[in-house]
VEXKOLRO-653766 format. One line per 4 residues: number of its first residue (from 1); their letters; for each residue x, y, z of C-alpha. Coordinates in steps of 0.02 Angstrom, whole numbers, plus 50000, padded with zeros to 5 digits. Each point is the difference from the previous one (the first is absolute). Example, Ala and Ser with C-alpha at 12.3 -4.5 7.8 and 13.67 -1.06 7.14 Angstrom:
# VEXKOLRO-653766
1	AS	50615 49775 50390 | 50069 50172 49967 .
END
This chain:
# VEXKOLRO-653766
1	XXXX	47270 43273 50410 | 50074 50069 50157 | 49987 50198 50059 | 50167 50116 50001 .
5	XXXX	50012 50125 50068 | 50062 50170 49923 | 50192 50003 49984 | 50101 50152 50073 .
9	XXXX	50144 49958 49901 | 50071 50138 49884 | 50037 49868 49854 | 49884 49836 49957 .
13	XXXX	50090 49827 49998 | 50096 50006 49847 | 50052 50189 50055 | 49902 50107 49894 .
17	XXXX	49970 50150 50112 | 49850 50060 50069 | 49931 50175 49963 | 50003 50099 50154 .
21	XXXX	49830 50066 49973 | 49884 49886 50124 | 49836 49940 49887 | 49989 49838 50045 .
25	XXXX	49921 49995 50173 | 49822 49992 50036 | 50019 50175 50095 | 50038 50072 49848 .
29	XXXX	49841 49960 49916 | 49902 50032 50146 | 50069 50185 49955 | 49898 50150 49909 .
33	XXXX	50011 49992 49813 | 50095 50184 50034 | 50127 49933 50107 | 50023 49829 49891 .
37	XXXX	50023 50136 49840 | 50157 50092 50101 | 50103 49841 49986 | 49960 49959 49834 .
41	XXXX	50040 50171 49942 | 50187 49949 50051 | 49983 49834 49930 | 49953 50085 49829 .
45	XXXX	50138 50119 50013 | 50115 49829 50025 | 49951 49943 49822 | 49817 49935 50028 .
49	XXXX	50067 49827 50026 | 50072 49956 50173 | 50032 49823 50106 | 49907 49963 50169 .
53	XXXX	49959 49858 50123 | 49856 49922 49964 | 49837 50082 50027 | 49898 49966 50136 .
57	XXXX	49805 49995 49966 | 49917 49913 50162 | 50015 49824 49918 | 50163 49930 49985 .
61	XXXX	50153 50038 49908 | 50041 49928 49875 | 50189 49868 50010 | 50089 50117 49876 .
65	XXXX	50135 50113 50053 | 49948 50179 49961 | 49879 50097 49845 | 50041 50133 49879 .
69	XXXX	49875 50146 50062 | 49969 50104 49805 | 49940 50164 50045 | 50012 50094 49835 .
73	XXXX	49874 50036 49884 | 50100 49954 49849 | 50069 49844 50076 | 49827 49934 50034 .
77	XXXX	49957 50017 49836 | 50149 49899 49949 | 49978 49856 50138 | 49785 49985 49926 .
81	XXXX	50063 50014 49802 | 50099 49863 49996 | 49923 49847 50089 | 50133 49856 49932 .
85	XXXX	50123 50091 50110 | 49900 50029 50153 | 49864 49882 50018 | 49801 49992 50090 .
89	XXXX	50006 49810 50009 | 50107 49984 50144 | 49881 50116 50116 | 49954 50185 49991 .
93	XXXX	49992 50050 50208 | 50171 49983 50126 | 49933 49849 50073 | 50071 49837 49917 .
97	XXXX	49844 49901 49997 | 49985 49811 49866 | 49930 50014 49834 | 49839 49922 50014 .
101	XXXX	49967 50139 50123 | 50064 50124 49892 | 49882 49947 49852 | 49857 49971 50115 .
105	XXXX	50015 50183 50059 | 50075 50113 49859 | 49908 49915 49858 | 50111 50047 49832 .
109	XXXX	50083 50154 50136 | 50126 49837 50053 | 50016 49942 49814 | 50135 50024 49897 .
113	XXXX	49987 49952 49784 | 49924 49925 49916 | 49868 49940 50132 | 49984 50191 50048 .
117	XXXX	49971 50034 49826 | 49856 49864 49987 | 49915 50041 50155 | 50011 50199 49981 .
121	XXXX	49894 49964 49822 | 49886 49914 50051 | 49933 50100 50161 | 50032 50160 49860 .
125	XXXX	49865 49911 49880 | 49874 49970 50154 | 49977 50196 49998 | 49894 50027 49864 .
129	XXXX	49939 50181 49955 | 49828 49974 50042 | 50077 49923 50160 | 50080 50152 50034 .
133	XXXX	49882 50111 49936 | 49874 49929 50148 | 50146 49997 50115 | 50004 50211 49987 .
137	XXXX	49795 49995 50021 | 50041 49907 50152 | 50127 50107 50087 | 49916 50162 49972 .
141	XXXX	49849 49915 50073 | 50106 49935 50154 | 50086 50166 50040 | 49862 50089 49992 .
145	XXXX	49901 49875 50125 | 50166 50018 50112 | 49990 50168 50038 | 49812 49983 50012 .
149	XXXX	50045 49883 50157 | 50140 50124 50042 | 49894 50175 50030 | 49859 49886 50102 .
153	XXXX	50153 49975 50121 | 50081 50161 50067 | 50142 49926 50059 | 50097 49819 50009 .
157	XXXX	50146 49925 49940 | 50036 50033 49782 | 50092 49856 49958 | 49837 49897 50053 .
161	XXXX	49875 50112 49971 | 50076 50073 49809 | 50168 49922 49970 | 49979 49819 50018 .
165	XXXX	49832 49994 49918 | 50035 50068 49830 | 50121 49890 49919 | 49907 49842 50122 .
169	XXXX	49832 50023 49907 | 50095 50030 49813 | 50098 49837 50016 | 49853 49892 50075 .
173	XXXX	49878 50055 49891 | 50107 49997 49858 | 50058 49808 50034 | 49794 49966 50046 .
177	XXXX	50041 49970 50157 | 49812 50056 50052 | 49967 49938 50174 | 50064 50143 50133 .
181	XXXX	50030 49891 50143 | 50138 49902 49843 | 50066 50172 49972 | 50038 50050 50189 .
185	XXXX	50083 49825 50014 | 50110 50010 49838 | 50035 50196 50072 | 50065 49925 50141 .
189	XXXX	50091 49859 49945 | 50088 50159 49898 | 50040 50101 50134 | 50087 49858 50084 .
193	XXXX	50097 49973 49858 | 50109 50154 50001 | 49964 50037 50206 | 50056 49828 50070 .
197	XXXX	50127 50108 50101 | 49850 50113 50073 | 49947 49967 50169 | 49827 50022 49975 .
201	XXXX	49992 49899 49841 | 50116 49867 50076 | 49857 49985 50145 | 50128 49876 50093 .
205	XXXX	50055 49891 49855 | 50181 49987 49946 | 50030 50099 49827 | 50024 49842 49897 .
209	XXXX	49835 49925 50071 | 49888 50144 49927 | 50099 50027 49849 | 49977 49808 49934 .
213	XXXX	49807 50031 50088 | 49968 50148 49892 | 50098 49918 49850 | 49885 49854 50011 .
217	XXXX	49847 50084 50035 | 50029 50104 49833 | 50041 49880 49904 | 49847 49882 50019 .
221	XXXX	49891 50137 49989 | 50059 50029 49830 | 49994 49824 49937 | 49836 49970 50075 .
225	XXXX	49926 50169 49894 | 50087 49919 49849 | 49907 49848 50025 | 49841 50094 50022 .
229	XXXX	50015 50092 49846 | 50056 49864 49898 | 49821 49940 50038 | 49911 50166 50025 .
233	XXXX	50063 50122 49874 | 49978 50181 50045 | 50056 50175 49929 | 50140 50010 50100 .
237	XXXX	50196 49974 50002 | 50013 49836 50080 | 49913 49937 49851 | 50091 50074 49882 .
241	XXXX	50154 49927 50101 | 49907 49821 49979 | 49995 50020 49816 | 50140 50102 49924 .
245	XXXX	50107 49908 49901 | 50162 50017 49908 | 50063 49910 49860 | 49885 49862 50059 .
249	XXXX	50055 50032 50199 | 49890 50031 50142 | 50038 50037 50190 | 50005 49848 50102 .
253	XXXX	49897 50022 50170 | 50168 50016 50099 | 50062 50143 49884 | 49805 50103 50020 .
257	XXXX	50001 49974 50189 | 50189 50069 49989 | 49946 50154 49902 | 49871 49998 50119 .
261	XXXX	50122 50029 50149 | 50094 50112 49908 | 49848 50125 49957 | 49949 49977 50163 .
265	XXXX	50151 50083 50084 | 50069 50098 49862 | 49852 50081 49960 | 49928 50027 50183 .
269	XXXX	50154 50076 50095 | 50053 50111 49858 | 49856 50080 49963 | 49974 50014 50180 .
273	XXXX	50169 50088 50049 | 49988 50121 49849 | 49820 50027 50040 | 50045 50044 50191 .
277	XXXX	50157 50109 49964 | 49953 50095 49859 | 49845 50059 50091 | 50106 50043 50144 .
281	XXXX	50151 50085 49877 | 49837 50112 49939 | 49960 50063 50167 | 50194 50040 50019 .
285	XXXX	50011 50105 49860 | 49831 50074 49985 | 50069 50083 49850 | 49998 49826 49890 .
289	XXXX	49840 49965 50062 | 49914 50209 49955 | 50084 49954 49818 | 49904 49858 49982 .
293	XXXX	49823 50045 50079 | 50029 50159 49863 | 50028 49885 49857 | 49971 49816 50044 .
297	XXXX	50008 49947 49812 | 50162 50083 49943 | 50084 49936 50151 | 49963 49857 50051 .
301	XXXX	50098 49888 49882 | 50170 50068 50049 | 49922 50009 50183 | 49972 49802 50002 .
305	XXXX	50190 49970 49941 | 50088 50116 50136 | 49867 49922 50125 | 50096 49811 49973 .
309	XXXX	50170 50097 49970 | 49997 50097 50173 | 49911 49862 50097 | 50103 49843 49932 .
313	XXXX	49887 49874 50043 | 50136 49855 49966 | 50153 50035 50076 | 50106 49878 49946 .
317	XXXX	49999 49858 49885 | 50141 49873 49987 | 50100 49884 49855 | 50127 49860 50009 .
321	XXXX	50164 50045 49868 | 50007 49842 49893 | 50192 50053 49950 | 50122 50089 50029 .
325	XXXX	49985 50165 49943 | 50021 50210 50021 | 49892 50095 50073 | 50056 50192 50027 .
329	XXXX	50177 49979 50011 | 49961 49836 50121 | 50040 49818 49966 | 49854 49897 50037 .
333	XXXX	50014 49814 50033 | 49897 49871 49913 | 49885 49963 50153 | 49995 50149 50099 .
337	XXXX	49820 50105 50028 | 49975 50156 49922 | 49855 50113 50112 | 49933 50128 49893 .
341	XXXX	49947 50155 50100 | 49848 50088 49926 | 49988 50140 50142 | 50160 50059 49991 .
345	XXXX	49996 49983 49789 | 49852 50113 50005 | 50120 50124 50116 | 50102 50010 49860 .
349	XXXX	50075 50169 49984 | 50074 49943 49859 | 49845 49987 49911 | 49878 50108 50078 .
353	XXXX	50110 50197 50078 | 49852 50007 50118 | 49957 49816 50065 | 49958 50054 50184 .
357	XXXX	49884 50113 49931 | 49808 49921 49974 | 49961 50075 49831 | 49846 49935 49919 .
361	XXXX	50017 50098 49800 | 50162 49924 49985 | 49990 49947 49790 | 50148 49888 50014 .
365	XXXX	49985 49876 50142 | 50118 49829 49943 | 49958 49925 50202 | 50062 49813 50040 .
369	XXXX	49820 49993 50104 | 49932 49851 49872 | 50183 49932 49969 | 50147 50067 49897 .
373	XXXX	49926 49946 49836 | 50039 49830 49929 | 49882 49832 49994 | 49946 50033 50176 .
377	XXXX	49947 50163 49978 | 49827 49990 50109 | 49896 49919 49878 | 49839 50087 50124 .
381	XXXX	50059 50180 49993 | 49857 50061 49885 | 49866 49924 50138 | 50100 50088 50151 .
385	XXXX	50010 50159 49902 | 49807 50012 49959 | 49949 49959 50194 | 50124 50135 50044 .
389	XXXX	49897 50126 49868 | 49858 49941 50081 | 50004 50018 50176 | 50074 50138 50009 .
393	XXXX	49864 50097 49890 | 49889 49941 50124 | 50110 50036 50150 | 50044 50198 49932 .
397	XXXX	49819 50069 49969 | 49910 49882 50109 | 50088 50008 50130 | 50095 50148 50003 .
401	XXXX	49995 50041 50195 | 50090 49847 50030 | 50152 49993 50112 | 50101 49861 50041 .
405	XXXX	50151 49961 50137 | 50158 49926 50019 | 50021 49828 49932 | 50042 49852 50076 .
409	XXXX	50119 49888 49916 | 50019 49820 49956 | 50195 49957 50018 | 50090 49912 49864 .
413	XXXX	50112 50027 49864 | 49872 49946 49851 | 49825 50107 50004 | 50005 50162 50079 .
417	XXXX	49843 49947 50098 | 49899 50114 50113 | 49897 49897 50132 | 49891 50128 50034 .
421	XXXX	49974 50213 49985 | 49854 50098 50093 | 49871 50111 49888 | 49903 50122 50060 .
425	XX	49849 50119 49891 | 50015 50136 50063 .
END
């Protein structure tokens, strides 16, 4: 696959004509989430569905001639409801990468049906309710331990010290993975998966180098904790993963250390981001945060949802259009990529009269942050949602002298990733 380079052309090759709006160039990414929502205020206001060259994420692009950028709430929702018409199994990020890749990293993500079907089941039956009944113990027990190792240090960096810990220990422990010195490594091998374009990540190697090292490194780590449970059975998710079965199906190795991969990154950076920026959105509006140190109970359901709404920890997700087809007021060509954009759908004034406003007792809350419904609707939402409840009960009357600075930003067009943000207790 060769590298292009960004076209300045108004129209692609066959002439359809480029939006005027510039999203597709790394600089625009490497924007603030404030100035990325001014231009896709206008490209709501041009019918939520708009052309562009392809987007740039630090990789390379991808051989096609352009992408359909959907910005609207609504549209979203109709681009994740009806998967025969835009498809998963063709890749789900703007880099064109082969489909043994794409299975080996997004597990059932890069699936279309019936295999997505199949797959989705049978990680769905590995969470039991006593699984996830010991799964809640667990996370209360971590977050409090967290901010234990938080107020012994007066000041350092939150991401490492809060952020990056919480949904690390849930996943790991979850999974078994019991050894720390396993956990650091799979962390790692995480971070490299969505920061091969970081400097400081890259540590010298080219992006493709540490993306395949990270991609491998997951991926045996997983199979080799499948074939440790298989004969060492614990309480724990990977052996539930060993031994659910559907209509007489099980998960081959491959498919468990895929999963694997997929909770690994999914689960860390998310939880991460929303951890980090909702904990910084709090000290912002200090009103959000008096509401719920006054009534943590009655607030803090609607408070988790506008934390993932305001933060967007996804930005963008992508599908391939299997036919051609209508998609507000455009025609779409059978073959053409589809990126949905979850920060600017949860912008929506459409949908919410206030969206710049932070606004943690709103009742209705419809946000694209876990996917615009449909059969990849995050099937993990329920575990992010109950680290989020319990971290931050820890964070608000634990640690309620804490202050934290300006964040510094991972660049990219898929997780809205911050490197690193300063805390001080005051």
């Amino acid at each position: 696959m060769t590298v292009t380079e960004p076209t300045t052309a108004a129209t692609d090759a066959s002439g359809r004509a480029y939006h005027a709006e510039d999203i597709s160039e790394i600089a625009f990414w490497a924007l603030t989430a404030e100035e990325r929502e001014e231009t896709f205020k206008k490209l709501r206001a041009d019918g939520g569905i708009t052309y562009h060259p392809p987007i740039a994420g630090g990789l390379m692009l991808p051989e096609n001639d352009g992408v359909w950028a959907v910005t609207s709430h609504e549209l979203i929702g109709e681009v994740s409801k009806n998967p025969d018409i835009f498809c998963s199994g063709q890749g789900f990020q703007m880099e064109e990468v082969p489909q043994d890749f794409l299975e080996a990293a997004g597990s059932f993500l890069g699936m279309d049906a019936p295999k997505h079907g199949v797959i989705r089941k049978l990680v769905s039956a590995a969470f039991t309710p006593k699984q996830v009944a010991k799964m809640n113990d667990q996370i209360d027990d971590q977050a409090r331990r967290i901010v234990d190792n938080l107020l012994a240090s007066p000041e350092g960096d939150f991401v490492e010290t809060v952020s990056k810990q919480m949904p690390m220990w849930t996943i790991y422990e979850m999974m078994g993975l019991e050894d720390p010195e396993r956990r650091d490594q799979a962390a790692h091998h995480a971070d490299g998966m969505v920061s091969w374009n970081d400097e400081d990540v890259a540590a010298g190697r080219e992006p493709g180098e540490l993306l395949a090292e990270s991609l491998v490194g997951l991926l045996m780590m997983g199979m080799e904790l499948a074939e440790e449970r298989r004969a060492d059975p614990r309480e724990d998710l990977m052996t539930n993963l060993v031994n659910a079965e559907v209509d007489g199906r099980k998960l081959t190795d491959e498919e468990i250390g895929s999963f694997f991969v997929l909770l690994s990154v999914a689960g860390n950076d998310t939880t991460r981001n929303s951890i980090t920026l909702a904990t910084r959105a709090l000290q912002q509006f200090p009103d959000q945060k008096a509401l719920l140190l006054e009534d943590y109970d009655k607030h803090i359901v609607t408070a988790v949802e506008e934390f993932v709404r305001w933060v967007s920890p996804v930005m963008t997700f992508r599908r391939t259009v299997t036919r051609d087809t209508e998609l507000g007021g455009q025609h779409l060509r059978e073959g053409d990529w589809v990126a949905m954009i979850y920060s600017s759908g949860n912008r929506d004034e459409k949908v919410w009269a206030d969206a710049d406003v932070f606004d943690i007792t709103r009742e209705k809350n419809p946000h694209v942050g876990f996917g615009g419904g449909g059969p990849h609707y995050c099937l993990g939402n329920f575990v992010a949602k109950k680290q989020l409840r319990a971290i931050f009960k820890e964070l608000l009357f634990r640690a309620p002298n804490l202050e934290v600075g300006e964040p510094e930003y991972l660049v990219g067009n898929f997780v809205r990733a911050v490197k690193r943000m300063p805390y001080t207790l005051r």
